[in-house]
C-alpha positions as CSV (number, residue, x, y, z in Angstrom):
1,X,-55.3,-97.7,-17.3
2,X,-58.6,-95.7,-18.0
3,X,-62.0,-97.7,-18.4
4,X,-63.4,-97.7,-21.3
5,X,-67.0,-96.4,-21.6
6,X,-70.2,-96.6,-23.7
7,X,-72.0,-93.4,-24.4
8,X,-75.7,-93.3,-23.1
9,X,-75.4,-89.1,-23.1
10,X,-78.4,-87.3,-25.3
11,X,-77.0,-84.0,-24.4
12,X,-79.2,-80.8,-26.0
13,X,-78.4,-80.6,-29.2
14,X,-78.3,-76.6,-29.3
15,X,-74.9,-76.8,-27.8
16,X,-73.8,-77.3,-31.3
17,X,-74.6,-74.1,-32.4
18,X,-73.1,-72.4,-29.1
19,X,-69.8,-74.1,-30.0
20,X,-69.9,-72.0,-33.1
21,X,-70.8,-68.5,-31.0
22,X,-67.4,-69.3,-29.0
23,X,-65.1,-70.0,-32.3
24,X,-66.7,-66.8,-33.6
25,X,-65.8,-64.5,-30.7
26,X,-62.7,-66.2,-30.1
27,X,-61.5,-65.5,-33.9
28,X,-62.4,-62.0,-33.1
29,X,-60.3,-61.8,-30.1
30,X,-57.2,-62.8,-32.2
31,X,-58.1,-60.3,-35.4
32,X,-58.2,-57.3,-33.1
33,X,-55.0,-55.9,-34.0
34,X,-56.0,-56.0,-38.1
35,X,-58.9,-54.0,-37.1
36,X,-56.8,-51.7,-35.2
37,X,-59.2,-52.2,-31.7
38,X,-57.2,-52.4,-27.5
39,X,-57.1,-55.6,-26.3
40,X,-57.7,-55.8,-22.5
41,X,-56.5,-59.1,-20.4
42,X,-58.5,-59.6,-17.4
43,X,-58.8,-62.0,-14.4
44,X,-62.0,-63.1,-12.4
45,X,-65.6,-61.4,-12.6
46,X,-67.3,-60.8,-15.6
47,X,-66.2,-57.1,-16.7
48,X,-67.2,-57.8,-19.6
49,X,-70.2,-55.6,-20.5
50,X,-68.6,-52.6,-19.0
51,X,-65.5,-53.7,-21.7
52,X,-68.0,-54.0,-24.7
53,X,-69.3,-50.6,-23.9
54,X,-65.8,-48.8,-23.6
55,X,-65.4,-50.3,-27.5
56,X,-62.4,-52.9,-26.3
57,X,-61.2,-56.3,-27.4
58,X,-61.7,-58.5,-24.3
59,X,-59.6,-61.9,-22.9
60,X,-60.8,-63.5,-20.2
61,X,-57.2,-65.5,-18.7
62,X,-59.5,-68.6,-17.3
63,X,-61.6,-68.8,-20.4
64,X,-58.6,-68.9,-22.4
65,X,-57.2,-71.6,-20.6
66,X,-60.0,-73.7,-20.2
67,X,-60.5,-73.6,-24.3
68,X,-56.9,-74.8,-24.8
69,X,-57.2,-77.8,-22.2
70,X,-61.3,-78.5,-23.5
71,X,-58.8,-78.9,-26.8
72,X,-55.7,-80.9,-25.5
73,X,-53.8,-77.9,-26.8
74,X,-52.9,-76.6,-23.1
75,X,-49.3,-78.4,-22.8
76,X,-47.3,-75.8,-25.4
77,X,-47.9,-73.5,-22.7
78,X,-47.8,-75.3,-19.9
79,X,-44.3,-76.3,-20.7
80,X,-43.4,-72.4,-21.2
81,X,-44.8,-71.6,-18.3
82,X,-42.3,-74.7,-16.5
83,X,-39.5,-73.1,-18.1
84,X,-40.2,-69.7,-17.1
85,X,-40.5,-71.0,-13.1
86,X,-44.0,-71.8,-12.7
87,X,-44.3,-74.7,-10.7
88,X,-47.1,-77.6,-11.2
89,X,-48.9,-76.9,-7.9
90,X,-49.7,-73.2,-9.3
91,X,-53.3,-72.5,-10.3
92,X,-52.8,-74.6,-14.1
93,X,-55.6,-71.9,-15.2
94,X,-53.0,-68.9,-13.9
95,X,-50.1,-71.2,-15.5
96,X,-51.5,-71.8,-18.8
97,X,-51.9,-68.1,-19.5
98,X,-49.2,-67.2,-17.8
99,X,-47.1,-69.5,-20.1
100,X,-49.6,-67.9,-23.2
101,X,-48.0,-64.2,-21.6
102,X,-44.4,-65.3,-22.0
103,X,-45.1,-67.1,-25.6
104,X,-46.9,-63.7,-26.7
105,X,-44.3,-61.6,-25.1
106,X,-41.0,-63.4,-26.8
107,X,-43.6,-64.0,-29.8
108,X,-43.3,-60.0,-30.3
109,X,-39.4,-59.8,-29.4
110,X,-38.3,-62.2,-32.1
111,X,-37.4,-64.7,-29.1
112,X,-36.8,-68.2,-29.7
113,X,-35.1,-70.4,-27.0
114,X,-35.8,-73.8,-25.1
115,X,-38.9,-75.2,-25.3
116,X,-40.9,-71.9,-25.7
117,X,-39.0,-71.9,-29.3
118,X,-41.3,-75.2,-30.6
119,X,-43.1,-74.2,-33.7
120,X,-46.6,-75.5,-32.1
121,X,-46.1,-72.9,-29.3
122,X,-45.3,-70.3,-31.7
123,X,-48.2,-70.7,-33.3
124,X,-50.3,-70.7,-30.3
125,X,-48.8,-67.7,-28.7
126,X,-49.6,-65.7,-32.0
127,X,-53.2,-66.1,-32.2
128,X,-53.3,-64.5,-28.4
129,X,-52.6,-60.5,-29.1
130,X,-50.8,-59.0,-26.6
131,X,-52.6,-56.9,-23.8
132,X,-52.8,-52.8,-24.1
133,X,-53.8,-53.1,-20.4
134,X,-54.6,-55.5,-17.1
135,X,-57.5,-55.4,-15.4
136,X,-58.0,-58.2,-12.4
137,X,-61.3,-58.3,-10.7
138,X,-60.3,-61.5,-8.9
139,X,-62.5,-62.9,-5.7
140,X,-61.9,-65.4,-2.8
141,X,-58.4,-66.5,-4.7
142,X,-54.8,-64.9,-3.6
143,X,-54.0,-66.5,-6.6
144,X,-56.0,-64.6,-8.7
145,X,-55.7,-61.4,-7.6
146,X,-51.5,-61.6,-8.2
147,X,-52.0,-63.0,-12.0
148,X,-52.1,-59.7,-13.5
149,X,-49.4,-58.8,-11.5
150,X,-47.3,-61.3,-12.7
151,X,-48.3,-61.0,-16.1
152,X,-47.4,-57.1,-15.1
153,X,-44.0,-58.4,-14.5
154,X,-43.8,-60.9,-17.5
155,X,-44.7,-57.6,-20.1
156,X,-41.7,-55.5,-18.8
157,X,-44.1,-53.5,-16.0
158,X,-44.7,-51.4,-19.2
159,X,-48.6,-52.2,-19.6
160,X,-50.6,-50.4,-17.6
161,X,-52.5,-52.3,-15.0
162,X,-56.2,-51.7,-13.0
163,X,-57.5,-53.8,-10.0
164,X,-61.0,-54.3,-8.8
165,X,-60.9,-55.4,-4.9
166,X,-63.5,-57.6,-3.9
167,X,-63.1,-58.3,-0.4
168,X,-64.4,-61.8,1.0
169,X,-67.9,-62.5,2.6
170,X,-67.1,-63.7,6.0
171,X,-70.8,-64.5,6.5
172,X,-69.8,-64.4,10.6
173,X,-72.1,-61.7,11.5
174,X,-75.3,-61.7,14.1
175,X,-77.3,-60.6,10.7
176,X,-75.1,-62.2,8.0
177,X,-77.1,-64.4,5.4
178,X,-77.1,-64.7,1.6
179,X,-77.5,-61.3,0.5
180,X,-78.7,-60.1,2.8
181,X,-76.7,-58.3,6.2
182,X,-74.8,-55.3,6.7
183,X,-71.5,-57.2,5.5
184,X,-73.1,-57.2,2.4
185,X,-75.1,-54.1,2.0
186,X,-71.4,-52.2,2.6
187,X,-69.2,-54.3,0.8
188,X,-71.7,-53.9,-2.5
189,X,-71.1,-50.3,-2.2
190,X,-67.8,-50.7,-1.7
191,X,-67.6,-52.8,-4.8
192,X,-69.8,-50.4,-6.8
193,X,-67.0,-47.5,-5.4
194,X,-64.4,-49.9,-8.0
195,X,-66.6,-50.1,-10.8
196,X,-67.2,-46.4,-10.9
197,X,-63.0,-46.1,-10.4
198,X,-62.5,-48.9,-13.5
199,X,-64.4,-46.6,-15.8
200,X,-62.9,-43.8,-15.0
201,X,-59.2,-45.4,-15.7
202,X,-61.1,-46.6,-19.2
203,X,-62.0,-43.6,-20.4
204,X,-58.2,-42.6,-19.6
205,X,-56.9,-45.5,-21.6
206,X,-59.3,-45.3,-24.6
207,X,-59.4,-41.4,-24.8
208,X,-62.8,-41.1,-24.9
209,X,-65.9,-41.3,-22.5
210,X,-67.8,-44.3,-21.4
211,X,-71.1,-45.2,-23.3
212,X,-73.2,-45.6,-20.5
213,X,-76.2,-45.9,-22.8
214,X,-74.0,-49.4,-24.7
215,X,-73.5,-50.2,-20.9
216,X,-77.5,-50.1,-19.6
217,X,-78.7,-52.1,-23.2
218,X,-75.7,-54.9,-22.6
219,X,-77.2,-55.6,-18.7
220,X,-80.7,-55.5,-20.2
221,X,-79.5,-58.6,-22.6
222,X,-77.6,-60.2,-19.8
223,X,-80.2,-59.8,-17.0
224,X,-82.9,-61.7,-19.9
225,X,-80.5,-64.5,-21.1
226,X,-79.8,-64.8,-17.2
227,X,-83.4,-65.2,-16.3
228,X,-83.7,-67.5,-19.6
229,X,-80.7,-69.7,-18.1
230,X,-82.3,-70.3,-14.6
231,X,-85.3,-71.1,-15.8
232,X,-84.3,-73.4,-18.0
233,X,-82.2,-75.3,-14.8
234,X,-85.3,-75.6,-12.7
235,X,-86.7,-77.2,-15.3
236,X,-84.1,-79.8,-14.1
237,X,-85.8,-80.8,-11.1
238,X,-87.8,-82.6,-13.2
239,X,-86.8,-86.8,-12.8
240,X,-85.7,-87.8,-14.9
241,X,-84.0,-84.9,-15.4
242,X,-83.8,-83.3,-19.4
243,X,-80.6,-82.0,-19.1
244,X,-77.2,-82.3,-17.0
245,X,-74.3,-80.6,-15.3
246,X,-72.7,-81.3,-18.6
247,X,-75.0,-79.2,-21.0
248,X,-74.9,-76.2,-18.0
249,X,-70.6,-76.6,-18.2
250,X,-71.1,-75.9,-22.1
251,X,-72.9,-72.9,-21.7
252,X,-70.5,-71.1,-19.3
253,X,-68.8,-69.0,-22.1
254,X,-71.8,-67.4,-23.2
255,X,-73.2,-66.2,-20.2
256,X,-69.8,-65.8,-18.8
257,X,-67.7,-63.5,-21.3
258,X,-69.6,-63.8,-24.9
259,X,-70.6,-60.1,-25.9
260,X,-74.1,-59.0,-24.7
261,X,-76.1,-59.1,-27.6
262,X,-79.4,-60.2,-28.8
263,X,-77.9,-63.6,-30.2
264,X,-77.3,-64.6,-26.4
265,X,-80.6,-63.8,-25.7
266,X,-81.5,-66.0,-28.4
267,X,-79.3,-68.9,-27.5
268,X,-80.4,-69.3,-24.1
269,X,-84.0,-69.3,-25.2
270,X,-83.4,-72.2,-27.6
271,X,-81.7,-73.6,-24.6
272,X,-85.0,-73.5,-22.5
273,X,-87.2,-74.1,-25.6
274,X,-85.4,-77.4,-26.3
275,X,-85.4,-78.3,-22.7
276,X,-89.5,-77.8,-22.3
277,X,-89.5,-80.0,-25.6
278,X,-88.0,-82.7,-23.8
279,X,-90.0,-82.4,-20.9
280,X,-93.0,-82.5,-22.9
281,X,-91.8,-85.7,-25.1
282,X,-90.8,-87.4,-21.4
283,X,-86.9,-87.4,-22.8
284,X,-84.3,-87.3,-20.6
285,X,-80.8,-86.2,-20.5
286,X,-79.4,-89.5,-19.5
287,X,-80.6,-92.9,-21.0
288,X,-81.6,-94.8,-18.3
289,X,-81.1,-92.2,-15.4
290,X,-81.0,-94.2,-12.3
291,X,-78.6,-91.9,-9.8
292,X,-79.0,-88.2,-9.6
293,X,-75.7,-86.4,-7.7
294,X,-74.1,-82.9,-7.1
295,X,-70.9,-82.2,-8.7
296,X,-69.4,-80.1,-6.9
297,X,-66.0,-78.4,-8.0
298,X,-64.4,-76.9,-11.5
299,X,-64.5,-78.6,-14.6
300,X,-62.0,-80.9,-15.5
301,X,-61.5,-79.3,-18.8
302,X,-59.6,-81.9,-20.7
303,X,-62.1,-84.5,-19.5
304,X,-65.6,-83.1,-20.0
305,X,-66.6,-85.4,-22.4
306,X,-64.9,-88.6,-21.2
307,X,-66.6,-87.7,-17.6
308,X,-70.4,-87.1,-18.9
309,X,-69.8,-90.2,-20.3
310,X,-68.7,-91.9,-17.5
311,X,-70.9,-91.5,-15.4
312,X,-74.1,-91.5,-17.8
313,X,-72.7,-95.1,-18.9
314,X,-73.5,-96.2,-15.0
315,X,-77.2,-94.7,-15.3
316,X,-76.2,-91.3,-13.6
317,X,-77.7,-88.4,-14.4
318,X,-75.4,-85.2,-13.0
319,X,-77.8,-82.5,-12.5
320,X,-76.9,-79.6,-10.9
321,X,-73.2,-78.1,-9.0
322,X,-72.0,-75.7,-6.8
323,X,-69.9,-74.4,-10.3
324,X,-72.4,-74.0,-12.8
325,X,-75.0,-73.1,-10.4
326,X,-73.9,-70.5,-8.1
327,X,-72.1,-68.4,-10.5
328,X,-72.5,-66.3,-13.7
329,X,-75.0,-63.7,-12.9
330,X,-76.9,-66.4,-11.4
331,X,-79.3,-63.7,-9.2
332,X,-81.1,-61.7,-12.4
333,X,-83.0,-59.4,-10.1
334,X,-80.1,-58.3,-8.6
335,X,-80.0,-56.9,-12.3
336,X,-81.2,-52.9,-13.0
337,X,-80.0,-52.4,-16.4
338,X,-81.2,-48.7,-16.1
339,X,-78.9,-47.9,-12.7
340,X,-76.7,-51.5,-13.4
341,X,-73.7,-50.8,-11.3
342,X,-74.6,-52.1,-8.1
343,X,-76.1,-55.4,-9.2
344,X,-73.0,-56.1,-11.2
345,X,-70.8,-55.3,-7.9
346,X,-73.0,-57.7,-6.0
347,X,-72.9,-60.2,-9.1
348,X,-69.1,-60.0,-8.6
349,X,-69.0,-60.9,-4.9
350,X,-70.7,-64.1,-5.7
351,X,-68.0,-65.9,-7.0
352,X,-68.4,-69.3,-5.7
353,X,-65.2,-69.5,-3.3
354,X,-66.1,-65.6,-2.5
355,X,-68.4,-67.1,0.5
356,X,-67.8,-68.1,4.3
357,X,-68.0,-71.9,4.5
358,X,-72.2,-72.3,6.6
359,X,-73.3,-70.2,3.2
360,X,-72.0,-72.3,0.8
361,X,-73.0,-75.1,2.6
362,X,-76.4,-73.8,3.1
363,X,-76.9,-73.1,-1.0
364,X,-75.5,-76.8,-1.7
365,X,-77.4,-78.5,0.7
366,X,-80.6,-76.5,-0.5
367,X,-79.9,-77.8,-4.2
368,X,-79.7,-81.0,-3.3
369,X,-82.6,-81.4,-1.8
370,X,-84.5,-79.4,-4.1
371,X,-82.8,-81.8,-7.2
372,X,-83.3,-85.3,-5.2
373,X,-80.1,-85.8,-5.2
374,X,-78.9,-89.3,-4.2
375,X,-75.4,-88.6,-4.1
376,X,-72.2,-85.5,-4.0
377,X,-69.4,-86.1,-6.2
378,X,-66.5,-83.9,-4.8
379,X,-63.6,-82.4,-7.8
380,X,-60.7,-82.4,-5.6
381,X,-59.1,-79.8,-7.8
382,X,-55.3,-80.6,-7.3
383,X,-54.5,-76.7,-7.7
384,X,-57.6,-74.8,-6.7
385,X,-57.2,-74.4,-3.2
386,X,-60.2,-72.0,-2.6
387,X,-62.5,-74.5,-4.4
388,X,-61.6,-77.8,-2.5
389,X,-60.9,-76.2,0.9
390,X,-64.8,-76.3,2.4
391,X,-65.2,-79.2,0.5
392,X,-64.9,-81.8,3.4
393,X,-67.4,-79.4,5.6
394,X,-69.7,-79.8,2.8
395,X,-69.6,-83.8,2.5
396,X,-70.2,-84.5,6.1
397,X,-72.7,-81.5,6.2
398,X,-74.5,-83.3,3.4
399,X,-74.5,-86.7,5.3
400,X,-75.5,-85.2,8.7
401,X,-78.5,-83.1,7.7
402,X,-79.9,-85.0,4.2
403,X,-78.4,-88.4,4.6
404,X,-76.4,-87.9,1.1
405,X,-73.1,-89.8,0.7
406,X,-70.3,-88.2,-1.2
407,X,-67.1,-89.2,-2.8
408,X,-63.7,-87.3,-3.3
409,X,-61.7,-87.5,-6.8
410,X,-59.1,-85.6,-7.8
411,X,-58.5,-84.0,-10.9
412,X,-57.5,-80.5,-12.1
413,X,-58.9,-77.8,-14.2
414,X,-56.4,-77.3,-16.7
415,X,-53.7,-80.3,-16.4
416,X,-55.0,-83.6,-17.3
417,X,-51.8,-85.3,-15.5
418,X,-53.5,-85.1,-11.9
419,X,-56.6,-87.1,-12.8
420,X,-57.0,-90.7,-11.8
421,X,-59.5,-92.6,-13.4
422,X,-59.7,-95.7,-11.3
423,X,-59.9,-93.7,-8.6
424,X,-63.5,-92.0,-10.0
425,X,-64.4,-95.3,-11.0
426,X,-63.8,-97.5,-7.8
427,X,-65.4,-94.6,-5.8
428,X,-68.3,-94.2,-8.0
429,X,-69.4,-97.9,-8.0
430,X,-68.9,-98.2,-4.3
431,X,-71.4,-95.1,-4.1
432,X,-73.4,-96.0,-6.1
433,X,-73.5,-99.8,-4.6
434,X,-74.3,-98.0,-1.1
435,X,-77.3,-96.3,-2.7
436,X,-79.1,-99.7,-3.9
437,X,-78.6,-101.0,-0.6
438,X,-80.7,-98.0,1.2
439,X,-82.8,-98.5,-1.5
440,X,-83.7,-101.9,-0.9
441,X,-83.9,-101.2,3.0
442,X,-85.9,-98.6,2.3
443,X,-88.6,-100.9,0.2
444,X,-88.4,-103.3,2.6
């Protein structure tokens, strides 16, 4: 039985008005057809500028999937996706839409059998409108780069389908290091090489040429409303900290797939205003912030609010993870918006699960000591294989060079069935019972 829990949150309160730039986009995303605009499905990196200035409707498969679970509407297609033959251990992000691609597709041939005929999944499947074309731009996940295949498969093989390869970064060179290294001088190039090919396939699917000019103003937004966003996170250093991992995990749409625009700009500036105001007025994101810890892994989608409570309601303040932190154009001068291919090819090899196992460990254990972390909480993510697999590395790496303890729950990103509660919460206390004691050895 799940524990129940207070809320001591005082998350930003600009998050409200987010929430609202997501509905918006997402309504537009299932009115393209009555506005007579292609709808692209796509997989992985953030194309999404390059999509915006080829004129195109835009679905991002993980985004999609995270909204339903974030809504507890995620089973109707999880059961479709069951019936069709995708098994539980699958990738539930890659299951969810795949289940979404077989509602859609019997949605359009008047299908109506089994569970996938339920009038809830009916309705679900027709706000999603069916894909002109694929496009997967999928990094360090074998998973991900078949999706789009399989969705391929599900449409017939009669939508046209484009795929970006981003190879790995070994990191297992003499001059290998975080951007920096022949590995990753070449494989940007290669990368770039795609980008260039994408368009190119674009221009043959829209019938017209790209707008490099819409293309150059859409990275000038997202390079600003990047630098905005990191700013604003270092601010979280601060102790106590003004804002968590939680208010960072509710700004991933918009810097992740919203449209480039001068209203993202604007957002992530009130994001950083209200988080200097808080700074200023000594408030902090946490009541009572005793604990700091890392939170490392991807969100557990149907529990983001029940976890931010959870753990502020035993004084800890999550500040920082390997998830929000280490993805979504999180380099901005890596940015040219007036020559922007490369930077966005590099931006696209720094997926989070994209990197050999000493550089993620060398970017976790540098933000934990520059947060003052006391503690790593490890998301076992029960079908993300490429997230959890360095994860053990990491924890005794944490403990060996900082003298941070972690703990290991498991959950999922999309299926609320694999999380345990009592499992967080036994953990958590015993963690956190650990840290008093050093504490008090420490002062004596």
């Amino acid at each position: 039985m799940s524990t129940a829990v207070t809320d001591k949150t005082n998350r930003l309160s600009v998050t409200a008005a987010g929430g609202k730039m997501i509905a918006d986009y997402w309504d537009g995303v299932f009115n393209a057809r009555e506005r007579g605009d292609q709808v692209v499905w796509y997989n992985g990196q953030a194309l999404n500028p390059i999509f915006q200035a080829a004129g195109l409707v835009w679905c991002h498969g993980e985004a999609f999937s995270a909204r339903l679970a974030a809504q507890h509407l995620e089973k109707p297609a999880q059961l479709a996706g069951e019936e069709y033959g995708y098994v539980g251990e699958l990738c539930s992000y890659a299951r969810t839409h795949l289940g979404c691609a077989v509602l859609t597709q019997q949605n359009r041939q008047g299908e109506s059998t089994g569970v996938v005929g339920m009038p809830d999944q009916q309705e679900l499947a027709s706000k999603l409108p069916a894909p002109d074309f694929f496009v997967n731009a999928y990094s360090g996940c074998s998973t991900g780069q078949q999706w789009d295949d399989i969705s391929f498969r599900v449409f017939g093989k009669e939508v046209p389908i484009f795929n970006v390869s981003l190879p790995f970064l070994w990191g297992n060179k003499p001059d290998s290091g975080y951007l920096v290294g022949e590995e990753w001088e070449q494989t940007s190039e290669h990368v770039a090489d795609q980008l260039h090919k994408l368009i190119a396939f674009l221009e043959s699917m829209t019938g017209r040429p790209f707008d490099w000019d819409a293309l150059r103003q859409n990275m000038a937004y997202i390079k600003r409303a990047s630098e905005l966003r990191r700013e604003a996170m270092a601010l979280c250093k601060l102790a106590p900290t003004p804002a968590t991992f939680w208010d960072w995990i509710a700004s991933i749409a918009h810097i992740n797939f919203l449209p480039a625009s001068q209203d993202l700009v604007d957002y992530f500036a009130a994001v950083k205003a209200e988080i200097e105001q808080r700074v200023a007025a000594g408030i902090s994101g946490v009541h009572n912030e005793r604990y700091r810890v890392y939170f490392d892994g991807i969100m557990n989608w149907n529990k983001l609010g029940w976890l931010a409570r959870k753990f502020a309601d035993h004084d800890v303040a999550v500040i920082a993870g390997r998830y929000t932190h280490h993805a979504f154009w999180q380099e901005p001068h890596l940015i040219d918006p007036e020559n922007p291919i490369k930077g966005m090819a590099q931006h696209y090899l720094l997926c989070p699960t994209n990197h050999g196992t000493k550089t993620i460990q060398d970017l976790v254990l540098r933000d934990c000591a520059e947060y003052g972390v006391d503690g790593v909480v490890f998301h076992s993510t029960r079908t993300c294989r490429a997230f959890t697999n360095p994860q053990r590395l990491i924890a005794k790496a944490a403990q060996r060079d900082l003298g941070i303890p972690s703990i290991f729950f498991q959950g999922d990103v999309a299926d609320a069935s694999f999380y345990k509660d009592d499992i967080l919460e036994s953990q958590l206390v015993a963690m956190l019972e650990g840290i008093d004691v050093r504490r008090s050895q420490a002062a004596g």
